[in-house]
C-alpha positions as CSV (number, residue, x, y, z in Angstrom):
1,X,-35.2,48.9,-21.5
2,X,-34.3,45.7,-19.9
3,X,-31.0,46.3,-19.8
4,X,-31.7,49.5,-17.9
5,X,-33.8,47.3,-15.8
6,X,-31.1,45.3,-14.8
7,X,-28.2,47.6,-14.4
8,X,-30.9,49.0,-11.9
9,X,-31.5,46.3,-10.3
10,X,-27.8,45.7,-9.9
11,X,-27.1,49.1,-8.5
12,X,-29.9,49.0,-5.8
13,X,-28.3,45.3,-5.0
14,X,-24.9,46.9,-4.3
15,X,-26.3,49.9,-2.3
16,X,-27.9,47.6,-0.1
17,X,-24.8,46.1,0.3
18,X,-25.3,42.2,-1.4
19,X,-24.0,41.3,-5.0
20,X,-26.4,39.5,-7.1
21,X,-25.5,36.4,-5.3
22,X,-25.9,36.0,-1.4
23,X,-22.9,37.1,-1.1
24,X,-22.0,41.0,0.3
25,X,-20.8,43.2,-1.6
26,X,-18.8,45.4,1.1
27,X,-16.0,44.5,2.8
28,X,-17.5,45.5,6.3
29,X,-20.6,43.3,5.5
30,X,-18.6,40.2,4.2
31,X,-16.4,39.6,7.5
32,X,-20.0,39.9,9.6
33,X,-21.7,37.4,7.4
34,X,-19.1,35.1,7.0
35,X,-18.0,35.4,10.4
36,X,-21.6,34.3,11.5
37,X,-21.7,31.5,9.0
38,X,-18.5,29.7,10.3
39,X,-19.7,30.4,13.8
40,X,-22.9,28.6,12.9
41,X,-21.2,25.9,11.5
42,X,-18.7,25.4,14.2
43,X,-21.5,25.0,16.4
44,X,-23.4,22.3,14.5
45,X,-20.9,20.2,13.8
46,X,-18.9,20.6,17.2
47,X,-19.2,19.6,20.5
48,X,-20.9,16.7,22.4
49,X,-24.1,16.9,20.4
50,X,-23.0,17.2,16.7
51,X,-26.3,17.8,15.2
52,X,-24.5,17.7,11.3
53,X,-22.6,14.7,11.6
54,X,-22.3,14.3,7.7
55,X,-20.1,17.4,7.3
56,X,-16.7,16.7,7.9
57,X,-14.2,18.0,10.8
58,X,-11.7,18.6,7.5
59,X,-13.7,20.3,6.0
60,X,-15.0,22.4,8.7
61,X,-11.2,23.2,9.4
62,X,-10.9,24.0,6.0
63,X,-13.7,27.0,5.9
64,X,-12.7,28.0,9.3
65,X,-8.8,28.7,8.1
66,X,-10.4,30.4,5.1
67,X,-12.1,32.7,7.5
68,X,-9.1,33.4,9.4
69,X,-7.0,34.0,6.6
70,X,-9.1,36.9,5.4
71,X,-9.4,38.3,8.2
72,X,-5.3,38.7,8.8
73,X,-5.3,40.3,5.8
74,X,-8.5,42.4,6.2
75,X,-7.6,43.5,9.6
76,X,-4.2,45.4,8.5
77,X,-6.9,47.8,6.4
78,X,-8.6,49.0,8.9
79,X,-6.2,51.2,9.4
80,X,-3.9,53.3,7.3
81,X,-2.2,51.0,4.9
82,X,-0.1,50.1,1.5
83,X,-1.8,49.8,-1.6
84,X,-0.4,46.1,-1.3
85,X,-2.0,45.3,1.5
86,X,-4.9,46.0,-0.2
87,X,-4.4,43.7,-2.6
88,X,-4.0,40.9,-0.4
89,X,-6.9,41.9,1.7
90,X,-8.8,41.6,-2.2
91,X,-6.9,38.1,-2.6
92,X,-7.6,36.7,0.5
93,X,-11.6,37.5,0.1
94,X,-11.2,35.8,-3.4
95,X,-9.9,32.6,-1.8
96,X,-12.5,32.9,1.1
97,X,-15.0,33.4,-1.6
98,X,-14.3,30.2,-3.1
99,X,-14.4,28.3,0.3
100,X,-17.4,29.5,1.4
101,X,-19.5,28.7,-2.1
102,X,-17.7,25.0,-2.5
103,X,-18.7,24.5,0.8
104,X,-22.3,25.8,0.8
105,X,-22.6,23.7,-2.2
106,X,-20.7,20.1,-1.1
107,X,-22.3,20.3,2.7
108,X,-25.5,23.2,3.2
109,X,-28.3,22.2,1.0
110,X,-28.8,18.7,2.2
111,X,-30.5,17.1,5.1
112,X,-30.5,17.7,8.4
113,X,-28.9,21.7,7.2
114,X,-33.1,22.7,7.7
115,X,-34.0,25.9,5.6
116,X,-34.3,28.0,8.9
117,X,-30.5,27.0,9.6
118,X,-30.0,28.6,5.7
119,X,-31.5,31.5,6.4
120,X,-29.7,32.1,9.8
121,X,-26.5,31.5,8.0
122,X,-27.1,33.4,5.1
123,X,-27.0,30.9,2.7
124,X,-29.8,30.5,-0.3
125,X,-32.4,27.6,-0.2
126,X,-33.3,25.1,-2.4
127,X,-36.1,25.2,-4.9
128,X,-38.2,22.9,-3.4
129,X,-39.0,20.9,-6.3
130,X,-35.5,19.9,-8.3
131,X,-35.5,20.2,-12.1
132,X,-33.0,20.5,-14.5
133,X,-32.1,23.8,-13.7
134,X,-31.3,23.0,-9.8
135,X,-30.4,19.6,-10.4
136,X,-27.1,18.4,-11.8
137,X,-26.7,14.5,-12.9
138,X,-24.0,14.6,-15.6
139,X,-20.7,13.3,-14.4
140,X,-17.2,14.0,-15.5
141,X,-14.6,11.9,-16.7
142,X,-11.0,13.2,-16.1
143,X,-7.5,11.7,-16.6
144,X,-3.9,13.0,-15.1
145,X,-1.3,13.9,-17.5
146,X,2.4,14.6,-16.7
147,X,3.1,17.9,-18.8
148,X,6.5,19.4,-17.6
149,X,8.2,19.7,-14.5
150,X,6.2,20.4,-11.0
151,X,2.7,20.2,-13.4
152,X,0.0,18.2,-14.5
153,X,-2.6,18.5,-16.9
154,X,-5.9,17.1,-16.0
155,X,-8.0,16.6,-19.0
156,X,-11.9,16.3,-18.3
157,X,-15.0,15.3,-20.2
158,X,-18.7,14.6,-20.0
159,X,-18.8,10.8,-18.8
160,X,-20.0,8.6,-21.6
161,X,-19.2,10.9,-24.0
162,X,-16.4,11.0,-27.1
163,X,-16.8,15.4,-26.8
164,X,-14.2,16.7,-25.2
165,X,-16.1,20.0,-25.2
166,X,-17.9,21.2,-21.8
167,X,-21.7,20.1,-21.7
168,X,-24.2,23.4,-22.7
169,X,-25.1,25.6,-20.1
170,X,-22.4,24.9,-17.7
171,X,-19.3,26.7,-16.6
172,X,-17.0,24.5,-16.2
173,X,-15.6,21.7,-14.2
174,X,-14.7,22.2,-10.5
175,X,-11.4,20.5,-10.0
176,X,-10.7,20.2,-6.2
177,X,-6.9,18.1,-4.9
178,X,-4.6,18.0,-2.5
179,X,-0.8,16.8,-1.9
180,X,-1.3,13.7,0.5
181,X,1.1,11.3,2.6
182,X,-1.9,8.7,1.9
183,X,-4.7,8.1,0.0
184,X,-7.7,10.4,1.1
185,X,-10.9,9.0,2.4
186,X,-13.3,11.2,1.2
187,X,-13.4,14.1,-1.3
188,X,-13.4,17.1,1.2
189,X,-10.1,16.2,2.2
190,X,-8.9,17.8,-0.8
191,X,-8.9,20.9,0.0
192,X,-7.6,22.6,-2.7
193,X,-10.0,23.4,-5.6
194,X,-10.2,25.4,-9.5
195,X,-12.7,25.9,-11.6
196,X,-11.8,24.9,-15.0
197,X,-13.5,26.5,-18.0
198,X,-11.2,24.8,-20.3
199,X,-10.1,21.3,-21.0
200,X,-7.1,20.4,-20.2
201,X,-6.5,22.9,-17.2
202,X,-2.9,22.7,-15.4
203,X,-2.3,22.3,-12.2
204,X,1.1,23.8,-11.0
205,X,2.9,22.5,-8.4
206,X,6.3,23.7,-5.4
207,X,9.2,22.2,-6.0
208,X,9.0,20.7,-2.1
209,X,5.7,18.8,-4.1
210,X,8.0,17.0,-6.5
211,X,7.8,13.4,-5.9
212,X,4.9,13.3,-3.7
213,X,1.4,12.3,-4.7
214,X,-1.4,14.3,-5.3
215,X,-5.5,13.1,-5.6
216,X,-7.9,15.1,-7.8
217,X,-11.6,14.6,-8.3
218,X,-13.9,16.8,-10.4
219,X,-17.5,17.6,-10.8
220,X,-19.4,19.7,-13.3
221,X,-21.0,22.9,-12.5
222,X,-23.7,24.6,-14.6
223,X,-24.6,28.3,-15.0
224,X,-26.4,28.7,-12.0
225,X,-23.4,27.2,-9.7
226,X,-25.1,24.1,-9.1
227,X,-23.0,21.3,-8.8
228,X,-23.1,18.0,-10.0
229,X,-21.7,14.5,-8.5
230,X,-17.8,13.9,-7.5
231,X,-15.8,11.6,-9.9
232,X,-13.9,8.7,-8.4
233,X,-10.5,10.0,-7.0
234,X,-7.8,9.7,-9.3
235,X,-3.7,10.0,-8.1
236,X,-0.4,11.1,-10.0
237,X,3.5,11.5,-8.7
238,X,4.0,15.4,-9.3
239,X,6.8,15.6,-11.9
C-alpha cells in the first residue's frame, strides 16, 4: 500500500509538471523557471545597488552560461529535429541541472537570500530550525594522485577518520575544480564540479590541460542534498 501511495504521489507530481525535487519536470516548464531564477539573480547581485554582495560575479557567470547553454541546445527542438539534437538538448539540461542545485546550495539558503526571494525564485527554504538532517558538519579529507596520462585520481575521506568508506546516509562527495593560470581565491571559481559516490573518483583531463595546474576542493553531501563545508584547496600538474 505505501508503495502505491508513493508511485501516486509521484505521478500526480509529474502531471503537475514538478519532479519530486523543485525542480520541473517538463522541458517547457524548466527553461521558464530557470530562466526566472537567473534573471532574479542577475538582478540581485548586479548593478549599482548589489543587494547579495556575498555571491560571487564568477559564479553568477557561471549559472548564467549554464542557462544559456541549455537553451542553444533546447531552442533547435522546438522545431523539427534529429534524434541527436535531442540528446544534447537532454545533456545540456543535465549540466544546467547540476548548476543550478550547486548553486542553490553554495549561495541561496543563506543570509540576506530572504525566504520570499526563495519562493520568487523557486528555490526550497530552509527548515527553520537546523538538525542533523538539514545540517551538514563532517568535513572531507582528499589527496591528488597522478594515475596515467591527462588524469588524476582524487581520493577522499571523512576528516579525522582512518575509513576510507563514505560516512552513512550520504551520497557522496561533491568534487568541484578548475584548470587555472593562478591560484583561485575562492571556491566558486572552480567551476567545474562531480559528484563522487566512490573513493577514489578520476578526473580526466584534454591533452591542451597537460602541464597546467588544476585546484580541487570537495565537500560531503548527504541524502537529502545538503551540503557540508568546502575542504582547503588542494593543486596538482595534470599529467
Amino acid at each position: 500500500m505505501a508503495a502505491r501511495a508513493m508511485r501516486a504521489a509521484r505521478g500526480k507530481a509529474l502531471q503537475e509538471g514538478f519532479m519530486s525535487d523543485y525542480i520541473p519536470a517538463r522541458d517547457a516548464d524548466f527553461d521558464k523557471w530557470l530562466v526566472n531564477l537567473v534573471e532574479y539573480v542577475v538582478s540581485k547581485t548586479a548593478g549599482s545597488t548589489v543587494a547579495w554582495p556575498d555571491v560571487p560575479e564568477r559564479a553568477v557567470d557561471g549559472l548564467v552560461a549554464a542557462k544559456d547553454d541549455w537553451w542553444g541546445h533546447y531552442s533547435h527542438t522546438l522545431h523539427p529535429h534529429t534524434p541527436a539534437q535531442t540528446v544534447a538538448k537532454n545533456d545540456a539540461r543535465a549540466r544546467a541541472t547540476r548548476a543550478v542545485r550547486l548553486f542553490v546550495r553554495q549561495y541561496l539558503h543563506f543570509d540576506p537570500v530572504t525566504n520570499a526571494d526563495r519562493v520568487n525564485m523557486g528555490v526550497p527554504n530552509r527548515d527553520a530550525i537546523p538538525t542533523a538532517h538539514f545540517e551538514v558538519t563532517l568535513a572531507v579529507e582528499f589527496e591528488l594522485v597522478l594515475r596515467h596520462v591527462r588524469e588524476i585520481l582524487v581520493g577522499f575521506w571523512e576528516k579525522g577518520s582512518s575509513r576510507k568508506a563514505k560516512p552513512a546516509g550520504f551520497d557522496g562527495a561533491v568534487l568541484i575544480w578548475a584548470v587555472l593560470d593562478s591560484p583561485p581565491r575562492d571556491v566558486s571559481e572552480l567551476t567545474l564540479h562531480a559528484m563522487a559516490s566512490r573513493t577514489p573518483h578520476a578526473l580526466g583531463f584534454s591533452e591542451a590541460e597537460r602541464g597546467k595546474t588544476v585546484y580541487v576542493a570537495a565537500a560531503w553531501q548527504n541524502a537529502r542534498g545538503i551540503l557540508g563545508p568546502w575542504s582547503e584547496i588542494q593543486s596538482a600538474v595534470v599529467p
